[in-house]
C-alpha positions, 0 to 999 in steps of 0.5 A: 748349604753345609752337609755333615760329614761322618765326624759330624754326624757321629759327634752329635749322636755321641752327644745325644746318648751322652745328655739321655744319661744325664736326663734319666740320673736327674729324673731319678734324681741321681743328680740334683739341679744344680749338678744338673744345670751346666749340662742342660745348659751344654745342650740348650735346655733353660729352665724358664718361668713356667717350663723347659725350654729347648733352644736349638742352633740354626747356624747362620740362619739356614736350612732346607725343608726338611729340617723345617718339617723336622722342626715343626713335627717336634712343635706338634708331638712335643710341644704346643704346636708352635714354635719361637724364631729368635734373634740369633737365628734360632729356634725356641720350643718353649714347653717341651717335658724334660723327659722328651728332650733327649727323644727331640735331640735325637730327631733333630739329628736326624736332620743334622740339627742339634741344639750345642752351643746355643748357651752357656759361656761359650761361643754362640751359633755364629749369625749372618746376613739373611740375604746371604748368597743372594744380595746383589751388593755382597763381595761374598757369602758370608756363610762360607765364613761363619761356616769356618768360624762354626767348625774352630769354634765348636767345642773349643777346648780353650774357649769352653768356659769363657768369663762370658758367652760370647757372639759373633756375627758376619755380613758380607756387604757394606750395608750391615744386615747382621748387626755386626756393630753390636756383638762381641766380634763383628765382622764385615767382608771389604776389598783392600785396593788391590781387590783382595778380600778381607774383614773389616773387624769390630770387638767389643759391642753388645746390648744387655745393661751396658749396651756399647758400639763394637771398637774397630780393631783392623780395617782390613784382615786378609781372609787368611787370617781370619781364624788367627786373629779370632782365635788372639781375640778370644785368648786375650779376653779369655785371660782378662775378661773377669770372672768375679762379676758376671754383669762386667765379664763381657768382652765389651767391659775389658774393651771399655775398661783397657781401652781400645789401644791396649785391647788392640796392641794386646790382640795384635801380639797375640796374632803374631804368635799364631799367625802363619801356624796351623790356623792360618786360612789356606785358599784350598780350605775357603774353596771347599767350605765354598763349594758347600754354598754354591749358588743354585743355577739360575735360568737367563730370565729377563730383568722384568717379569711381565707376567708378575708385573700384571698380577701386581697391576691386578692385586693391590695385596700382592703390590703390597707385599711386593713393595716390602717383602722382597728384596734385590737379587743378584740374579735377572728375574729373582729375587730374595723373600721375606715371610713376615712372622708379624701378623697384626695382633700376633707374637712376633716370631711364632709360627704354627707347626702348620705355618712351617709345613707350609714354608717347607712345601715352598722352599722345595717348590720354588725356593732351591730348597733354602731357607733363612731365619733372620735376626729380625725373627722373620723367615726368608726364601734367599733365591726366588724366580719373579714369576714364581712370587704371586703363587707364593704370596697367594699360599702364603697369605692363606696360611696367616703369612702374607704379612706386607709389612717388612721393615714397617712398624708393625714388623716389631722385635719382641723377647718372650718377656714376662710370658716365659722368660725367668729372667724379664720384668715385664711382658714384651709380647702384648705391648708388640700386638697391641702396637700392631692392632694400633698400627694396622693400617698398612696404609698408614705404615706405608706412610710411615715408612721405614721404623724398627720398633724392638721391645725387651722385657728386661735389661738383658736386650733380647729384643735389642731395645738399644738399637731400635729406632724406636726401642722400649724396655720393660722394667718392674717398679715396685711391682707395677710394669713400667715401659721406658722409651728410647730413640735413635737407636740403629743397627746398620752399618750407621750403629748408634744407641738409643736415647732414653727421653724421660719417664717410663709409661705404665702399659696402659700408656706405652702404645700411645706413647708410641703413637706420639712419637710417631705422629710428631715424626710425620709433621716435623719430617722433612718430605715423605722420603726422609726416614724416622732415623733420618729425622731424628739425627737431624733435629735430634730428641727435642721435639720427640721429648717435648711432644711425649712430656711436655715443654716444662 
């Protein structure tokens, strides 16, 4: 992984002596709030429904043990003893005093860690693929690129206040795992038919009240351009985004309102003013960010583990969490592991300062020290040996985190909602356990298959409601909370959005609502191997419609 350099490590100290200068003129009330606010912003710091939270970067989703430990020291001293893992790959401290924030930034940096960029109208902490470096179907790691993107774009003199904040994201395969369709950039790594590397490029997608799929601009950008072709991207939305409504200043509106044709003619002009300058990619610098994310140096294992394939003959739980919690590496005999922060009944992406020792302890232990958080708020351990997995899961499941449910129902996305957030109209979290607890069989979810089930407590999507299989967002109606369903929602590489199919249904209504739709996708599926998605893009919302309404 990437390690600071000197520059690094003295601009995020210089930061943090910067922002306790400003927190002791607010507190002694030098500064009022309102002059106050774009510096907390500038260093992750919202004031929420109850308290300050502190939002801090992971960039693209990876860290070591140390940081985790880190991580979850802050959780215990300054906060409540947990902490939040989002679905930008970050990390949430959701009580921590104003005065102690600028105490926690200056641990954090310690770990090289900081919480820059993580708000404002800005670009945001770049995400990836949690799989990355590991999957055996990725042309390559896809960090090494968010690496590059996070190093131009961090504190961009032309890009520091942008009509909007602005998100991008990488995949290195062709199956998406980063959601690529649906951010502001997404870029997807591809080979042209000469075997060179490039990006697939999409502009303007995103959720919130306006949710759109990203326009594909170029079907193959040469890596050397990667940074040339980012960098006309946001100079022409700089330029056009609006500025006087801040509900149509994303780049996806200027994409929407321009048309894709001009967006692309003006990007495309806008890159031959820069192209071959001092952004071009030289190979020289792609190898050195490369070497940072070299793969560790896996042992000649055999393909088959016996010895692990006899502990999943023994344990039915450890078969369990072996159907859903791992996924193919690239490497005989390893394999890539999900730790499932959706226990039945829990918050879904918590996790107790003692559950992130615990996967520290791990990732030092078996896991080459590395550690992914996913968009899908779930913890990684990307490189695992075969035979390792059965003492992992034993730990793991002592330690209220051997979950078997990725990917199944109970394996929801939820926003902190009307528990913290200022911003929601209705709870997002209690509708998430309550769904789980209705769903705890895991036979039942085994059954059910794959279904991603994502929950907003507002219109602003941070559960990306749009794009989940089943979605529901909370809305407020005259005071009551009201829960509107959507269906077909994907955010794969086959990114579609969700279908509203009627009225909303109060919270005493919205988990049976759920179970509907659920059971009439098992009598109508085609066999047990087609998928909800699947069955719904071929019989389309009818029979979800009829079956939650009624024929009339």
């Amino acid at each position: 992984m990437y390690r600071y350099d000197e520059f690094d490590q003295d601009f995020v100290e210089q930061r943090v002596e910067q922002f306790k200068n400003q927190v002791e003129r607010r507190l002694k009330g030098e500064l009022s709030e309102d002059e106050f606010k774009p510096l907390r912003l500038m260093n992750g710091l919202y004031l929420q429904l109850h308290a300050y939270m502190l939002r801090v970067a992971i960039p693209y989703g990876t860290l070591n043990g140390k940081q985790m430990r880190k991580l979850a020291e802050i959780a215990r001293s300054y906060d409540r003893g947990y902490a939040h893992f989002t679905t930008r790959q970050n990390i949430q401290f959701n009580w921590p005093k104003l005065s102690d924030t600028p105490k926690i930034l200056e641990e954090l940096a310690s770990v090289e860690m900081h919480a820059i960029q993580t708000s404002g109208n800005c670009i945001r902490n770049v995400t990836a693929d949690h799989f990355a470096g590991a999957a055996e179907d990725e042309y390559a790691d896809p960090r090494v690129y968010a690496e590059i993107l996070r190093q131009w774009s961090s504190l961009h003199p032309e890009f520091t206040f942008l009509p909007r904040k602005f998100k991008i994201a990488i995949t290195g395969a062709d199956h998406d795992r980063a959601a690529v369709q649906v951010h502001d950039i997404g870029l997807q790594l591809n080979q042209n038919e000469d075997g060179e590397r490039g990006f697939r490029v999409f502009v303007g997608g995103g959720l919130g009240r306006t949710p759109m799929i990203g326009r594909k601009l170029r079907e193959f950008l040469p890596e050397q351009d990667l940074l040339s072709y980012c960098e006309a991207i946001l100079r022409v939305y700089n330029l056009h985004g609006r500025r006087d409504n801040k509900y149509k200043a994303r780049i996806k509106i200027l994409v929407h309102e321009s048309g894709e044709d001009t967006i692309r003619n003006e990007v495309e002009a806008e890159f031959l003013k820069v192209k071959n300058g001092f952004l071009n990619l030289p190979l020289e610098e792609i190898e050195r960010i490369n070497a940072y994310f070299a793969p560790p140096v896996f042992e000649d294992l055999p393909e088959t583990e016996s010895a692990f394939e006899a502990a999943k003959a023994e344990s039915r739980e450890l078969a369990n969490f072996a159907k859903r919690n791992l996924n193919p590496h690239k490497a005989k005999g390893y394999t890539s592991l999900t730790i499932s922060l959706k226990p039945i009944g829990g918050a879904p992406g918590d996790a107790t300062a003692e559950q992130m020792e615990v996967i520290a302890d791990l990732a030092e232990r078996f896991a080459y020290d590395e550690i992914r958080v996913s968009h899908e708020q779930n913890i990684v351990f990307p490189h695992v040996e075969l035979r390792d997995v059965p003492l992992i899961f034993k730990i793991l499941a002592a330690n209220g985190l051997g979950e078997a449910n990725a990917g199944l129902i109970s394996d929801s996305i939820a926003c902190p909602g009307l528990d913290y957030c200022a911003l929601a109209n209705a709870r997002s979290i209690p509708v998430a356990q309550e769904i789980s607890e209705r769903f705890a069989s895991l036979e039942r979810q085994h059954d059910i298959g794959d279904l991603k089930l994502k929950i907003s407590g507002c219109i602003n999507a941070c559960g990306h409601h749009h794009v989940g299989h089943i979605g529901i967002l909370g809305v407020d109606r005259k005071g009551e909370e009201l829960y509107q369903i959507t269906i077909g929602g994907s955010a794969d590489e086959n990114t579609s959005i969700g279908k509203i199919l009627g009225r909303g249904f109060p919270a005493d209504k919205v988990v049976d609502a759920v179970e509907t739709l659920v059971d009439t996708y098992l009598d109508i599926r085609a066999n047990k191997a087609e998928a909800f998605i699947d069955t719904y893009r071929r019989v389309g919302d009818a029979p979800f419609k009829e079956a939650l309404y009624g024929s009339g």
